[in-house]
C-alpha beads as a LAMMPS data file, in Angstrom:
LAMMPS data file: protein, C-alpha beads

345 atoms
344 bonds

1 atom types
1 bond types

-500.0 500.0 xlo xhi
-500.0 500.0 ylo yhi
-500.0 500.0 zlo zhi

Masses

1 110.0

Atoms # bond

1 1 1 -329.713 408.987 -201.433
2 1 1 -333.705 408.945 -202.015
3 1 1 -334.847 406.087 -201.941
4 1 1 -337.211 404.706 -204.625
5 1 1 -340.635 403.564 -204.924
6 1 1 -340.627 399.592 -205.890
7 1 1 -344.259 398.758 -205.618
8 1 1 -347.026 400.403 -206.530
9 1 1 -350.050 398.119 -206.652
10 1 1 -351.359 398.337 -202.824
11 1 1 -354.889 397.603 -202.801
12 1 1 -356.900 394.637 -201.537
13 1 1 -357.091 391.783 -203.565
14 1 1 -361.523 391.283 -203.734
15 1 1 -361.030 387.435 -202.548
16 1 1 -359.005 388.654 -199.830
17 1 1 -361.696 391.495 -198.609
18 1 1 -364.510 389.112 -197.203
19 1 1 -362.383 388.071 -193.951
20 1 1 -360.781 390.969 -193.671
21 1 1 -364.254 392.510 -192.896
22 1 1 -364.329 390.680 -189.518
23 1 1 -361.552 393.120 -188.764
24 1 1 -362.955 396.297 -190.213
25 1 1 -366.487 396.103 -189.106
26 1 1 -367.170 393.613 -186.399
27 1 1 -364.768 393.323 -184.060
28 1 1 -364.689 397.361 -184.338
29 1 1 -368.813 398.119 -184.522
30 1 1 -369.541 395.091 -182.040
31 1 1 -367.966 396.285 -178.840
32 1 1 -367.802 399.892 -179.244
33 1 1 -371.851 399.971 -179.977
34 1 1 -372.178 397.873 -177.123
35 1 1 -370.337 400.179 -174.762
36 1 1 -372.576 402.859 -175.714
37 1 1 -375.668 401.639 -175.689
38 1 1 -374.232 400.552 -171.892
39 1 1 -372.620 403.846 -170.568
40 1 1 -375.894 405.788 -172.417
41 1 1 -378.103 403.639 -170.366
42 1 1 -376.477 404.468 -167.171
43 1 1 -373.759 402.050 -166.681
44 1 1 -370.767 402.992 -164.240
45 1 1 -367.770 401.103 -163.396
46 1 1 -365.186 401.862 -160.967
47 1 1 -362.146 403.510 -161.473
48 1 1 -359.631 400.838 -161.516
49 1 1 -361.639 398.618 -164.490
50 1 1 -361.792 402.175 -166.545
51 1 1 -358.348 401.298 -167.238
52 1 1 -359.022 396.667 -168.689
53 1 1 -358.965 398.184 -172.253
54 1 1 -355.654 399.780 -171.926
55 1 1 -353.920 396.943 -169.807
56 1 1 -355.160 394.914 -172.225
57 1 1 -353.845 396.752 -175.035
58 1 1 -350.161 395.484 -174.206
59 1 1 -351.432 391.573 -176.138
60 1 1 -354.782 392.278 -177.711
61 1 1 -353.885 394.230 -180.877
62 1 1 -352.828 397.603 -179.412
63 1 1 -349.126 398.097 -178.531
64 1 1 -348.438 395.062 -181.143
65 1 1 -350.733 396.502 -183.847
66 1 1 -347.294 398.729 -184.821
67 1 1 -344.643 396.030 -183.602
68 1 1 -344.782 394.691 -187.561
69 1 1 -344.108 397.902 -188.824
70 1 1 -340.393 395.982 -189.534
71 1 1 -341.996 393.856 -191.913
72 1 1 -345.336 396.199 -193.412
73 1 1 -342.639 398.671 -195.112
74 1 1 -340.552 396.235 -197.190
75 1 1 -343.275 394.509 -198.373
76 1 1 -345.469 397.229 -199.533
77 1 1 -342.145 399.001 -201.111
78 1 1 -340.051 395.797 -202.346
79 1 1 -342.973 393.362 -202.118
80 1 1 -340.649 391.395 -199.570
81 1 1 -338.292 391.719 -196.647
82 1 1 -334.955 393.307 -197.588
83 1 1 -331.934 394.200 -195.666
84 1 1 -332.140 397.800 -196.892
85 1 1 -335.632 398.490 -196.210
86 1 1 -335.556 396.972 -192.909
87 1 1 -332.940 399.791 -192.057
88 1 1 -334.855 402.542 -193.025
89 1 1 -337.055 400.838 -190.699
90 1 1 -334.710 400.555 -188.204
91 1 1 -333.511 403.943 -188.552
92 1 1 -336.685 405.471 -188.481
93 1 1 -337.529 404.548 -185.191
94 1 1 -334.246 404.810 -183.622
95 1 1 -334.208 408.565 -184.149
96 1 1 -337.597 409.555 -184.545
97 1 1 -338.192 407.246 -181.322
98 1 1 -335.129 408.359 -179.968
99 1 1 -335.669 412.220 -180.265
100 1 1 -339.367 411.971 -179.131
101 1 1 -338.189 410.160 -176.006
102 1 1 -335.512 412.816 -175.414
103 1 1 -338.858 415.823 -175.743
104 1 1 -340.821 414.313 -173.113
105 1 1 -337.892 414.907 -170.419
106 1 1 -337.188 418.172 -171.619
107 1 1 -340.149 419.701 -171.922
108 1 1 -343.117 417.242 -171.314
109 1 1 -346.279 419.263 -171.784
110 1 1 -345.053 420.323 -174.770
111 1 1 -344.295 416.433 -176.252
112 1 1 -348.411 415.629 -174.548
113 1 1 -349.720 418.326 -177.005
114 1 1 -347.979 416.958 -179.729
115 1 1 -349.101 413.418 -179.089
116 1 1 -352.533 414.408 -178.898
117 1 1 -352.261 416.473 -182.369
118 1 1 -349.874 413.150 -183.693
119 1 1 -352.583 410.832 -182.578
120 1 1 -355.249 412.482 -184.193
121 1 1 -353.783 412.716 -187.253
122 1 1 -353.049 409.158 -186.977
123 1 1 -355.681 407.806 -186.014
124 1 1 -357.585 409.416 -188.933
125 1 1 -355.482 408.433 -191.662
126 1 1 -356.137 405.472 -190.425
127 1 1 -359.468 404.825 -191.320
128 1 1 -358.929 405.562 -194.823
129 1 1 -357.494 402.275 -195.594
130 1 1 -360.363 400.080 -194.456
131 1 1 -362.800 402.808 -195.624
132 1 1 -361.239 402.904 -199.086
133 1 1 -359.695 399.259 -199.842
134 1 1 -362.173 396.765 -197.950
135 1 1 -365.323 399.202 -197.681
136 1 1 -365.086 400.531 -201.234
137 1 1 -365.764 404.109 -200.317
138 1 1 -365.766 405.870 -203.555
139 1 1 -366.243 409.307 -201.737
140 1 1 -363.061 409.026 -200.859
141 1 1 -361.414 409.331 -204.674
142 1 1 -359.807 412.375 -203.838
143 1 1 -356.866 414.075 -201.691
144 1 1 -359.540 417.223 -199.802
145 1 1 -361.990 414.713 -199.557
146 1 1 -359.484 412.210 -197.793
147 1 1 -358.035 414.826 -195.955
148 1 1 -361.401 415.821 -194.531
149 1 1 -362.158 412.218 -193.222
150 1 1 -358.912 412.232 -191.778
151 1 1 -359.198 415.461 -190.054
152 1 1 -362.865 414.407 -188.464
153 1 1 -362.236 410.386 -187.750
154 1 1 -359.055 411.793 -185.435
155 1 1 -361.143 414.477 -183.784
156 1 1 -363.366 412.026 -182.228
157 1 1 -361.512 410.061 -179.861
158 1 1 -359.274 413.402 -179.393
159 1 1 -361.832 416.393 -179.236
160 1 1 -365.025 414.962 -177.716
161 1 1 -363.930 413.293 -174.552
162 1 1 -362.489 417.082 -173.873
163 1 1 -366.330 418.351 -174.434
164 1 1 -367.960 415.814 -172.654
165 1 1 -365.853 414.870 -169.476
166 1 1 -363.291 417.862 -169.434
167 1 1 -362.371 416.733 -165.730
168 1 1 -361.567 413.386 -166.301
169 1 1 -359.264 414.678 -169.895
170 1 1 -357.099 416.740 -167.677
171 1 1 -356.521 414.485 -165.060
172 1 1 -355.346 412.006 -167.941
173 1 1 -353.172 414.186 -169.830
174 1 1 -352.315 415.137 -166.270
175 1 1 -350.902 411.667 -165.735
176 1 1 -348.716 412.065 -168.822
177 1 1 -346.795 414.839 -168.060
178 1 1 -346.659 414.466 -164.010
179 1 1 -343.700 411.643 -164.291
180 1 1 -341.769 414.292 -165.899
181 1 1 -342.187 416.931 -164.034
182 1 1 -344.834 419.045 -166.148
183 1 1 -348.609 420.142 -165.288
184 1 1 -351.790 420.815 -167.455
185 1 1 -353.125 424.223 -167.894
186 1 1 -356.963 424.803 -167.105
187 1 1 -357.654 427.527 -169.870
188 1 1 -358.319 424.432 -172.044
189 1 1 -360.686 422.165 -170.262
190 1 1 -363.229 425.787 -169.276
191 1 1 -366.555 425.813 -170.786
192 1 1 -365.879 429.098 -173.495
193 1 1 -362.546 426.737 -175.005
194 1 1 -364.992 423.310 -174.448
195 1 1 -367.910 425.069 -176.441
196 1 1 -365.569 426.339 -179.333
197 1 1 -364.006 423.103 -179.761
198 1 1 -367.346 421.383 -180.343
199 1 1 -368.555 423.809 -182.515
200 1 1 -365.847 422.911 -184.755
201 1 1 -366.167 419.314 -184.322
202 1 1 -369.425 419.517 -185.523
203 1 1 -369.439 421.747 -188.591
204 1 1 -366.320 419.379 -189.575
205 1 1 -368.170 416.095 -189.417
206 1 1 -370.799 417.944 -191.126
207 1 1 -368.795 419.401 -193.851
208 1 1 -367.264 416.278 -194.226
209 1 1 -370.248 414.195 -194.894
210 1 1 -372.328 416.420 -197.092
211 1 1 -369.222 416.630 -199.215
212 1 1 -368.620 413.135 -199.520
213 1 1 -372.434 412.575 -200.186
214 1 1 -372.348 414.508 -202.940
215 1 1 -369.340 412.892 -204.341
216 1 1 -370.390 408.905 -203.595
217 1 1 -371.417 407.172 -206.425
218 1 1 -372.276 403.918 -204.132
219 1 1 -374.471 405.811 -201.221
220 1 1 -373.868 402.236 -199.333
221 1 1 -370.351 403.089 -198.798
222 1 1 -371.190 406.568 -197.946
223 1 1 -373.761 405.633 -195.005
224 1 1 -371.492 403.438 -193.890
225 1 1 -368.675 406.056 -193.162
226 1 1 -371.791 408.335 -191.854
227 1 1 -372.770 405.542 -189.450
228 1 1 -369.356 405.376 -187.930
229 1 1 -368.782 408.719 -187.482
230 1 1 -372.028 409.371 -185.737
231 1 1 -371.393 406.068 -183.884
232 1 1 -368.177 407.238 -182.618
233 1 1 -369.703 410.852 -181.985
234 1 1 -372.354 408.945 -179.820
235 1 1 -369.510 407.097 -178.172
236 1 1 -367.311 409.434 -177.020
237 1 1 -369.742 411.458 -176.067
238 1 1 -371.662 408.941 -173.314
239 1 1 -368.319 406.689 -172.828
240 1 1 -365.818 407.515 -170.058
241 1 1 -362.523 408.659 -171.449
242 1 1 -359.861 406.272 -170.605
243 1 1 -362.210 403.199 -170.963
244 1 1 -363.231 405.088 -174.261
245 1 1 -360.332 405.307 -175.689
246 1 1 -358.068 402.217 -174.279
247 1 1 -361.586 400.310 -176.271
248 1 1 -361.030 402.463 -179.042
249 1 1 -357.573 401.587 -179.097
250 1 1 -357.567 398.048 -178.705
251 1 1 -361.077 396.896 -181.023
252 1 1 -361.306 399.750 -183.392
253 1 1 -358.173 401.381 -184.321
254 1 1 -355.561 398.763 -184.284
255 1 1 -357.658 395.583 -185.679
256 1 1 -357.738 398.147 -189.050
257 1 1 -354.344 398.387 -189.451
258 1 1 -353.884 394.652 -188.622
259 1 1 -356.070 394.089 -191.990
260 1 1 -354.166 396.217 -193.955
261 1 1 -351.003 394.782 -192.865
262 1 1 -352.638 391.086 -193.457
263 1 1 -352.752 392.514 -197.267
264 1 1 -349.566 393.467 -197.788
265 1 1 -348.080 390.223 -196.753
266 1 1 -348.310 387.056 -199.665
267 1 1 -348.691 384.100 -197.922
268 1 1 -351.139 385.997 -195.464
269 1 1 -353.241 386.919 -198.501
270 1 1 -353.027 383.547 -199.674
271 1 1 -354.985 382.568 -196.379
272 1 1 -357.525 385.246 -196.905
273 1 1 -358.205 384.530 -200.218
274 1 1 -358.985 380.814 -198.988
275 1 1 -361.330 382.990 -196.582
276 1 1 -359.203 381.639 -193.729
277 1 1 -358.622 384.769 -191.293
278 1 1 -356.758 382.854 -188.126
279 1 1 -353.967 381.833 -189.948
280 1 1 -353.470 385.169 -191.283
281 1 1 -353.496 386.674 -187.643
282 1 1 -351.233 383.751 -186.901
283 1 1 -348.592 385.219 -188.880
284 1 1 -349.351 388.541 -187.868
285 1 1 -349.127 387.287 -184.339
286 1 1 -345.208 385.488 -184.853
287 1 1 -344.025 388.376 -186.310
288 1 1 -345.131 390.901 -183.991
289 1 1 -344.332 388.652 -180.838
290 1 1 -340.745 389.349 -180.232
291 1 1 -340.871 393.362 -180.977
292 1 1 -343.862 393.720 -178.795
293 1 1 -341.869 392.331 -176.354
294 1 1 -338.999 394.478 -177.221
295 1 1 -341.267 397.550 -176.220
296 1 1 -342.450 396.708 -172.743
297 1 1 -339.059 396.300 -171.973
298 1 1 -338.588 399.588 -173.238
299 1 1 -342.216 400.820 -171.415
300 1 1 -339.938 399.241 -168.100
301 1 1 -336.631 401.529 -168.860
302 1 1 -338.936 404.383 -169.603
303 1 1 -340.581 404.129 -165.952
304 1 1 -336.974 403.807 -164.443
305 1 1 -335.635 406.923 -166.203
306 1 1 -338.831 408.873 -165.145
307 1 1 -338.107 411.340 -162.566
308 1 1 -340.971 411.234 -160.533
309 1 1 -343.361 407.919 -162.045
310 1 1 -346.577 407.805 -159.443
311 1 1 -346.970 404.208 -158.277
312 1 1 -350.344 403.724 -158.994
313 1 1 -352.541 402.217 -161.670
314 1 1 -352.794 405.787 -163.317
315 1 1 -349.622 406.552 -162.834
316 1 1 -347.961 403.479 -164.406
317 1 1 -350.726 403.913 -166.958
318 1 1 -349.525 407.335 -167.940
319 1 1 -345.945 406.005 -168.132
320 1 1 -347.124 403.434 -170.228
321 1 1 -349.073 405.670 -172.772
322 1 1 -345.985 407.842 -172.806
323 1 1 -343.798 404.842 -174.347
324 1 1 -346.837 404.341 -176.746
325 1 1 -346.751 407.857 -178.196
326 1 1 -342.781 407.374 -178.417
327 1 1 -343.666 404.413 -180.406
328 1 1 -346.480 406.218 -182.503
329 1 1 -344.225 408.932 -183.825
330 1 1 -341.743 406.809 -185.809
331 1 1 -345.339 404.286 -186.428
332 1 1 -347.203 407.287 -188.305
333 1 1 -343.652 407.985 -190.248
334 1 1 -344.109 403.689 -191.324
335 1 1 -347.942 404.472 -192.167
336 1 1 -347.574 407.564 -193.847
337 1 1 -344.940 406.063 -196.033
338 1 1 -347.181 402.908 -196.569
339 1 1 -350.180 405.863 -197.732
340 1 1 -347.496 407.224 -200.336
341 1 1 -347.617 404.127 -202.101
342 1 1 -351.317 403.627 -201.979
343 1 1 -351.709 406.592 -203.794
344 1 1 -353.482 408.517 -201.022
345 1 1 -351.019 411.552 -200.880

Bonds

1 1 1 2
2 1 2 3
3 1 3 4
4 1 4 5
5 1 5 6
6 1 6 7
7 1 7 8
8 1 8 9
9 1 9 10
10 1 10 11
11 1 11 12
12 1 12 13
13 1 13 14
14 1 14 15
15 1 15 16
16 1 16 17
17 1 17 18
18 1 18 19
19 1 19 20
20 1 20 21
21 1 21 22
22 1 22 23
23 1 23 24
24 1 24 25
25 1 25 26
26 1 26 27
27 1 27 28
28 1 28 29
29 1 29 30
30 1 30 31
31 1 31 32
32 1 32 33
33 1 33 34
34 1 34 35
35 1 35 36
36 1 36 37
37 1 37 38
38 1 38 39
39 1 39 40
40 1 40 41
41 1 41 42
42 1 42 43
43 1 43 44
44 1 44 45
45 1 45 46
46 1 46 47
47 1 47 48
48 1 48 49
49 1 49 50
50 1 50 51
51 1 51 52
52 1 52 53
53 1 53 54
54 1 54 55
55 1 55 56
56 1 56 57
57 1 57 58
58 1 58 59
59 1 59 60
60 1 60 61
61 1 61 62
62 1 62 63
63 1 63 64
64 1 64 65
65 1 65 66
66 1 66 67
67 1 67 68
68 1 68 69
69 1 69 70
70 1 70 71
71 1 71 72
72 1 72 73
73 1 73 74
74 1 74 75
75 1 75 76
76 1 76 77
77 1 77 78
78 1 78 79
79 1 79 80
80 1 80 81
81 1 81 82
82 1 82 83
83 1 83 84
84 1 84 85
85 1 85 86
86 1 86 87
87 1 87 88
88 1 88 89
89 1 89 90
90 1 90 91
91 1 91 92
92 1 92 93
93 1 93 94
94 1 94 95
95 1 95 96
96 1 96 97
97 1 97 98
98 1 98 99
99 1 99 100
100 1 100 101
101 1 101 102
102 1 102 103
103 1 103 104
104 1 104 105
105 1 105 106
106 1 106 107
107 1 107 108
108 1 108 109
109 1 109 110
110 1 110 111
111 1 111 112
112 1 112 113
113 1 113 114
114 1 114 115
115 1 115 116
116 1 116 117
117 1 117 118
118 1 118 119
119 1 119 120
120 1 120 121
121 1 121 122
122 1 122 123
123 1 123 124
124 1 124 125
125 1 125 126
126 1 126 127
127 1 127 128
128 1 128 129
129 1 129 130
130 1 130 131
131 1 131 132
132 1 132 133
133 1 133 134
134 1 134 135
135 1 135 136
136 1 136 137
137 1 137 138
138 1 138 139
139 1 139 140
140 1 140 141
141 1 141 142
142 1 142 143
143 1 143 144
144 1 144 145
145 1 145 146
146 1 146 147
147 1 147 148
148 1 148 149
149 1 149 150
150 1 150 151
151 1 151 152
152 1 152 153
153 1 153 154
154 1 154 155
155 1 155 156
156 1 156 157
157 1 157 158
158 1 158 159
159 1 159 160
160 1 160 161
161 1 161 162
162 1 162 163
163 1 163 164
164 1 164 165
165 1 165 166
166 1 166 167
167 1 167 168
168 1 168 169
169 1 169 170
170 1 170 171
171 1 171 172
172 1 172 173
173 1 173 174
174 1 174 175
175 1 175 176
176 1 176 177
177 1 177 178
178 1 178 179
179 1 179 180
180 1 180 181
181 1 181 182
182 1 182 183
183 1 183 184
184 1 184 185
185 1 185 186
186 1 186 187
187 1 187 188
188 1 188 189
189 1 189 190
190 1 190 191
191 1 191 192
192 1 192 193
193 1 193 194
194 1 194 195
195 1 195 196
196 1 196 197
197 1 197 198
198 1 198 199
199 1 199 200
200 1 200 201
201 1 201 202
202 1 202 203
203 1 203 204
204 1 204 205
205 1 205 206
206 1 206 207
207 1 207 208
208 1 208 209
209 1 209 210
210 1 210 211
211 1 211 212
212 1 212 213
213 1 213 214
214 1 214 215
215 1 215 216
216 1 216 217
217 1 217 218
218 1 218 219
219 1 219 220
220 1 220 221
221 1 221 222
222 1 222 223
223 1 223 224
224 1 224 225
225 1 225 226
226 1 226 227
227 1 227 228
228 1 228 229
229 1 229 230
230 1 230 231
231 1 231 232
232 1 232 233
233 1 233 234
234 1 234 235
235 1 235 236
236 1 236 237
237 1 237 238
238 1 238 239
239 1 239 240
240 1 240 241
241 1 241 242
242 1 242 243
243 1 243 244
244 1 244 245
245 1 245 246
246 1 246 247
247 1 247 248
248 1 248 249
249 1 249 250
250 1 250 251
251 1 251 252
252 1 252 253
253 1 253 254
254 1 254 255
255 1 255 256
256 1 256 257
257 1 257 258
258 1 258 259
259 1 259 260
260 1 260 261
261 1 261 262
262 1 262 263
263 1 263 264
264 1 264 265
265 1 265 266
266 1 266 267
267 1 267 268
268 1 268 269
269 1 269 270
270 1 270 271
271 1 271 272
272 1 272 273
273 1 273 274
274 1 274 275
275 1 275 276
276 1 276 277
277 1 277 278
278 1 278 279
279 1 279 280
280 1 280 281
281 1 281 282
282 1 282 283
283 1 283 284
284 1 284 285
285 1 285 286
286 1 286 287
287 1 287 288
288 1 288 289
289 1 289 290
290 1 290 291
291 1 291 292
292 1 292 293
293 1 293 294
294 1 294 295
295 1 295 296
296 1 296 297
297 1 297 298
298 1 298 299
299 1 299 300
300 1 300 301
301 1 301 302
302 1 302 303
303 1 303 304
304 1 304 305
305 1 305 306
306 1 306 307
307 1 307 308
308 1 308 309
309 1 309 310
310 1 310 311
311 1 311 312
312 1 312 313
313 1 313 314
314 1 314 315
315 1 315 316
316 1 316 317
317 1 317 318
318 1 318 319
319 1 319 320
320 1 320 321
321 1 321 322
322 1 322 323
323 1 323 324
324 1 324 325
325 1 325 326
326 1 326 327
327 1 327 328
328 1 328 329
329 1 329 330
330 1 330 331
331 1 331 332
332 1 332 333
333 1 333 334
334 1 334 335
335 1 335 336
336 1 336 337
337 1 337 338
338 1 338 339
339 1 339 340
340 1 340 341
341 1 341 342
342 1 342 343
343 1 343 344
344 1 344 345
């Protein structure tokens, strides 16, 4: 039986957008400018610390970022928590979960490729929210134009890292697939596949922002989605890889979909609309506490069941990511649902 859309109002209240800007542009544009200015000026740091953003991606917004997805679903379809949409949720990520789980012990390389093509996709329609809702991005008004942005703000922390430290990429994705018995090809990482790759990358990002110029009726808007993209450009570019992207991760990624799950709850709008942010992210915290936990058990089973996990900080690492992109899959199911009834599909 389909089941029916309930709620269709799913933008921002304006009282509500002034804190939520602490989430979409400075705890994102603080740190990750930072970093950059700091890796372009020479800064190195060992190979152990290149993996703080990730480990601390288990508390600090990352792995728990999706753990409300229980709660986000109901109340942007019902408007509240219901027994029928928290089975969908359930269900969702018991066999989407279940079934990606299953792909990366039967053929592992095979489930890293797709998590790097579901991550980018993810990732990107995940800056439409902020950009559209909190940012007021009029550029963004229609589905191609979306779909661009989408299709660039993914690439970044997916296709430059594998133009600018090709080496260091492999070894990663290397790390995903090794627990299970799979290797990484080299055809990918060589300079020919590199250079085509960036060529794309770049006449996308440029398509993608002449377009939207043209379209913006507030230019303000429109260099502020032109700033980000070349900041990120810039960033993963000069950054190291897994610091990159565990930072990426942690402060820019997941603190946006906090705020836009901070909107879809009532009393956490309330809050917001007071201009009081921490008891929002108090909420956001209690409700996510208990299912994050619920996945590092699983991140635990997963490293039992490997056949061959490497007992190292790259190796548990690599386990660990491996239980994130089981998590994503069902996740981008939750947020592509939650973009139906924003209107953005």
């Amino acid at each position: 039986m389909a089941l029916a859309r309930e709620r269709t109002d799913a933008r921002v209240p304006p009282a509500a957008r002034a804190p939520l800007r602490a989430l979409v542009v400075w705890i994102p544009w603080v740190p990750i400018a930072v970093a950059t200015l700091a890796f372009a000026a020479g800064l190195s740091v060992p190979p152990a610390w290149r993996y703080v953003p990730l480990v601390a991606s288990v508390v600090a917004f990352g792995l728990p970022h999706g753990a409300v997805d229980w709660a986000a679903l109901p109340r942007a379809a019902a408007g509240r928590l219901t027994t029928r949409w928290l089975a969908v949720v359930g269900a969702v990520y018991l066999v989407a979960g279940g079934a990606y789980a299953a792909a990366w012990f039967l053929a592992p390389l095979a489930a890293a490729a797709a998590f790097l093509a579901l991550t980018w996709f993810h990732w990107g329609q995940g800056e439409l929210h902020p950009l559209r809702e909190v940012l007021d991005a009029d550029h963004l008004d229609t589905r191609p134009r979306r779909a661009l942005t989408l299709a660039v703000r993914g690439a970044l922390p997916m296709g430059v890292p594998l133009v600018a430290f090709p080496g260091r990429y492999r070894a990663v994705l290397g790390s995903f697939v090794a627990p299970f018995g799979g290797s990484v090809p080299a055809w990918p990482f060589e300079a020919d596949a590199r250079l085509a790759v960036g060529a794309a990358l770049a006449g996308l990002t440029l398509l993608a922002l002449a377009v939207g110029y043209r379209a913006a009726g507030d230019r303000r808007a429109w260099a502020v989605d032109a700033g980000e993209t070349g900041l990120l450009w810039t960033y993963f570019l000069v950054v190291p890889p897994v610091f990159a992207v565990g930072l990426y991760f942690c402060c820019w990624h997941a603190p946006r979909h906090v705020a836009r799950v901070l909107a879809l709850d009532d009393r956490a709008v309330d809050a917001l609309e007071r201009g009081r942010l921490a008891p929002a992210l108090g909420r956001f915290a209690r409700e996510a506490a208990l299912p994050t936990l619920v996945a590092l058990v699983g991140c635990g089973a997963l490293w039992w069941a490997a056949p061959a996990p490497e007992p190292t900080l790259a190796g548990a690492t690599g386990v660990y990511l491996v239980a994130v992109a089981v998590l994503t899959l069902p996740h981008v199911v939750v947020v592509t649902w939650l973009d139906r009834f924003a209107g953005y599909w």
